[in-house]
N, C-alpha and C positions, 0 to 999 in steps of 0.2 A: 219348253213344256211340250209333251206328245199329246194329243188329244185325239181319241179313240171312240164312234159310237157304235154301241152296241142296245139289242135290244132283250126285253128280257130273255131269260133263262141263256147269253148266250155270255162270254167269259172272256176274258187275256189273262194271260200266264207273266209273270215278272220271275224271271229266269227260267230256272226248271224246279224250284219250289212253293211258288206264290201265284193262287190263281182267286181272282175277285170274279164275281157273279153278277148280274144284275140277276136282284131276287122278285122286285118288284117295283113298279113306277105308276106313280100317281101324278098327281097335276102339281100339286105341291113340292114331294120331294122322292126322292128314288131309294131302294133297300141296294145294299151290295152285301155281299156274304164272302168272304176273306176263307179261305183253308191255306193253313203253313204249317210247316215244323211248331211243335208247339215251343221250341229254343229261341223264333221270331218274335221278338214282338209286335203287337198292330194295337195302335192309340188311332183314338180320334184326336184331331187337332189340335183342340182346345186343352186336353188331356197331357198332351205333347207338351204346348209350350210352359205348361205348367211345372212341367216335371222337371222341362230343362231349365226355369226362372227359377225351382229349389235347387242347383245343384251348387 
């Protein structure tokens, strides 16, 4: 696992078309904002493994 900090408004790119944000960070929990191809999909986790336990 790579682990990267960043703070707000600044970004990593995952290849040359996936780039996440920190949009916002509170004490609780942090916003990221995802821009891709709209042919990517982006789930959240929980989302995920759900999709893949109906397949």
């Amino acid at each position: 696992m790579l682990i990267l900090s960043r703070r707000k408004n600044e970004a990593i790119f995952i290849g040359d078309d996936i780039r996440v944000s920190v949009v916002e960070l509170t004490a609780k929990y942090i916003r990221l904002g995802f821009e891709a191809k709209r042919e990517i999909p982006i789930y959240r986790e929980e989302i995920y493994r759900r999709k893949q336990r109906a397949k």
